[in-house]
C-alpha positions in Angstrom: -6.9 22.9 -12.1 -3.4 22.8 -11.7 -3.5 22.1 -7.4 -5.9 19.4 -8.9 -3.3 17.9 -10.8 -0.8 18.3 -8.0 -2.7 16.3 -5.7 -3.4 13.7 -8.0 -0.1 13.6 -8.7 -0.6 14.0 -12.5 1.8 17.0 -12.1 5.0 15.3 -10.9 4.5 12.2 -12.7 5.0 14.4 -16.2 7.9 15.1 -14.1 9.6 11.6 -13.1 8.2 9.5 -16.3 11.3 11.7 -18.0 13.3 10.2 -15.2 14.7 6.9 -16.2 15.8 6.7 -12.4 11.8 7.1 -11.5 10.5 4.8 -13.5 13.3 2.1 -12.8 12.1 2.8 -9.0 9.0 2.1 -9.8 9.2 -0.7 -11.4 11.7 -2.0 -8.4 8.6 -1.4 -6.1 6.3 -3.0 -8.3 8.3 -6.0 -8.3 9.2 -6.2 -4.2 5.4 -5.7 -3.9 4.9 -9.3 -5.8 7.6 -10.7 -3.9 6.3 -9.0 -0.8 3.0 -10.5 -1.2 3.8 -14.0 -2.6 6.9 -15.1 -0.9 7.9 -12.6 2.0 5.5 -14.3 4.5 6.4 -15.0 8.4 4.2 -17.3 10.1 2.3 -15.9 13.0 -0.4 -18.9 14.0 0.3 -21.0 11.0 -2.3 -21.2 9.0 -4.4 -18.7 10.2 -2.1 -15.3 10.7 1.0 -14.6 8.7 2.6 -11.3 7.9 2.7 -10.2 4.9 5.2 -7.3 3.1 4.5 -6.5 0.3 2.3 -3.7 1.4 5.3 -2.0 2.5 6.1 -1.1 -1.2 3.0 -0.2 -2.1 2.9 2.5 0.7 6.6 4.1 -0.5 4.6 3.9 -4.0 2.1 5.9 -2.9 4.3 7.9 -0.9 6.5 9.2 -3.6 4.0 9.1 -6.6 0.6 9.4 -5.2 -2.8 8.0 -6.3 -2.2 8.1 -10.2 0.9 5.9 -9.8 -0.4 3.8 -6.9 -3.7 2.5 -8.2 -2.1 0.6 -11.1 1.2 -0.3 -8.9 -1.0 -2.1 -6.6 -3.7 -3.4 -9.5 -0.4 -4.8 -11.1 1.5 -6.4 -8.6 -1.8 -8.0 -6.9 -2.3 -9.6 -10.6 1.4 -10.7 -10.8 1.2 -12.1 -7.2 -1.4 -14.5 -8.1 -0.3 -15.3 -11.2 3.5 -16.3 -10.0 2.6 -17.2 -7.2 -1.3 -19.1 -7.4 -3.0 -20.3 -4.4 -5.1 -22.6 -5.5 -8.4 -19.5 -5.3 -10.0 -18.8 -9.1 -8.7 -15.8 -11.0 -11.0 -12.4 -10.2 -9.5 -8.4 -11.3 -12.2 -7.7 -8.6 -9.5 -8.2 -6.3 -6.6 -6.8 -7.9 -9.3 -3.7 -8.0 -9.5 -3.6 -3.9 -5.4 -3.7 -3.9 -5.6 -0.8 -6.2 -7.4 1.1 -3.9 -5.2 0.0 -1.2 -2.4 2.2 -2.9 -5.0 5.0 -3.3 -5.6 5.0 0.2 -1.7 5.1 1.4 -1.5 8.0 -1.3 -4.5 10.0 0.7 -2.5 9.9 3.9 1.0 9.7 2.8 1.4 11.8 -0.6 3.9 14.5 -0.2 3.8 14.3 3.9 6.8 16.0 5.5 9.2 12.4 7.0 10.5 15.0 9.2 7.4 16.1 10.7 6.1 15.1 14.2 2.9 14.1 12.8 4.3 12.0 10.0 3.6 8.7 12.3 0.0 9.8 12.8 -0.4 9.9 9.0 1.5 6.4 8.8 -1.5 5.3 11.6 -4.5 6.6 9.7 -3.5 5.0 6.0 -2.4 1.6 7.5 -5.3 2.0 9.3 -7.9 2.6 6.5 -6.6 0.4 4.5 -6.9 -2.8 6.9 -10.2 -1.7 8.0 -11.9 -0.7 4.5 -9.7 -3.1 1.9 -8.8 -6.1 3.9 -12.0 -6.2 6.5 -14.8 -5.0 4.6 -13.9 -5.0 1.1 -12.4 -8.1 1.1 -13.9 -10.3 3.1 -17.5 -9.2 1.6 -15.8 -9.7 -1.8 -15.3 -13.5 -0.3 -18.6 -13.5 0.5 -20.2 -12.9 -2.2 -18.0 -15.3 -4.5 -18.2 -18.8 -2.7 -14.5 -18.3 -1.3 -16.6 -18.2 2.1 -19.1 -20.7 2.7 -22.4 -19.3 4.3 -21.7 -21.4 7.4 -18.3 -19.9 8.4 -19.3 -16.7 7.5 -18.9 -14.8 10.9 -16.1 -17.4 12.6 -14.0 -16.5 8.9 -15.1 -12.9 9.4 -14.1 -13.0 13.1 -10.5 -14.1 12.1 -10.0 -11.4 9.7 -10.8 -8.4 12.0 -8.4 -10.4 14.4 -5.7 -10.9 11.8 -6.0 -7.1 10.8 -6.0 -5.8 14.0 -3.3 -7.7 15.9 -0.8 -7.1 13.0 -1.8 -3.3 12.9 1.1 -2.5 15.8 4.0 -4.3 14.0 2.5 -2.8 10.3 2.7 0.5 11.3 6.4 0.6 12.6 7.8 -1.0 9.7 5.7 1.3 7.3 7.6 4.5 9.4 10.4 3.0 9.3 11.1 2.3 5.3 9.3 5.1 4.2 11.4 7.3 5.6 14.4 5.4 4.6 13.6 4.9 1.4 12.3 8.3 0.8 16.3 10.0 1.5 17.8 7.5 -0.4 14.9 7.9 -3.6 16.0 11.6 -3.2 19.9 11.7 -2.1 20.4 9.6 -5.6 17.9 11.5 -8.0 15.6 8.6 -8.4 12.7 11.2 -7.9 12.4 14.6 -7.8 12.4 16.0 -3.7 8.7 16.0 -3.2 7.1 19.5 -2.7 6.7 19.2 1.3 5.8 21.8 3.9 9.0 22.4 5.7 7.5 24.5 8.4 6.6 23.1 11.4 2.8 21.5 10.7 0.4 23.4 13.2 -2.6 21.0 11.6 -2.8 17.5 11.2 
């Protein structure tokens, strides 16, 4: 029960929600996530691909606090995103849901992963992965589907663009994910903001 609770990360959430430095963290994250999301937006082919970042949060969320803390981080800020910043689509928690899951995904590849391990990038590569593939490709774009946001006709040329989007960004995602995870994760540490997450300091023999 308790390794249960570990892995949820019901176990050291007991232990940071007495940290006013944790939850002020969190909260932090929460709020770059919005930002990330609604303002932090570069341009690619305009109107067509932009990169986003507030995704970025949401994986040092789920990094440091796993699944329990994640789900609602990304439910949250998702909500907050459209609500601060609207554009122009109808209101549906159905979506805030799939962002949800997002975090839980990151959390299943990232919770309590050693920064300083070799394989740390490979775990950064299968949760950015997942999470493009299964929330923002299939999830999504199925969840546009099936409320009118797609019209039957442009169906497969707007589901064409969205694999395209997903995967061309995918490089650029993942280096910036490895990048301010592990940053962030020494300073969350170095300054007491969390508790140093219980990581395998031997050398990983498994990925």
């Amino acid at each position: 029960m308790n390794k249960i609770l570990d892995v949820l990360g019901i176990t050291e959430m007991a232990a940071n929600i007495k940290n006013v430095r944790a939850i002020t963290l969190t909260a932090i994250l929460i709020a770059l996530t919005v930002i990330g999301y609604g303002l932090l937006r570069i341009p690619i082919i305009p109107g067509q691909i932009e990169m986003r970042f507030g995704f970025l949060f949401l994986a040092v969320i789920a990094y440091m606090f796993g699944p329990v803390v994640a789900f609602p981080a990304g439910f949250i800020a998702s909500m907050l995103g459209f609500l601060l910043f609207p554009t122009g689509a109808a209101f549906n928690p159905i979506f805030d849901l799939n962002e949800g899951f997002a975090g839980v995904l990151f959390s299943i590849f990232l919770y309590k992963r050693n920064p300083k391990s070799e394989y740390f990038i490979i775990w950064i590569v299968l949760a950015r992965t997942s999470v493009n593939i299964i929330c923002n490709i299939i999830i999504r774009t199925h969840l546009l589907i099936l409320f009118g946001f797609i019209p039957p006709a442009g169906v497969n040329v707007v589901t064409t663009l969205r694999i395209f989007r997903n995967i061309t960004l995918l490089p650029v995602e993942i280096i910036m994910m490895f990048i301010i995870i592990k940053f962030v994760a020494d300073i969350a540490v170095k300054y007491n903001f969390i508790k140093p997450p219980k990581i395998i300091h031997k050398k990983e023999t498994n990925i």
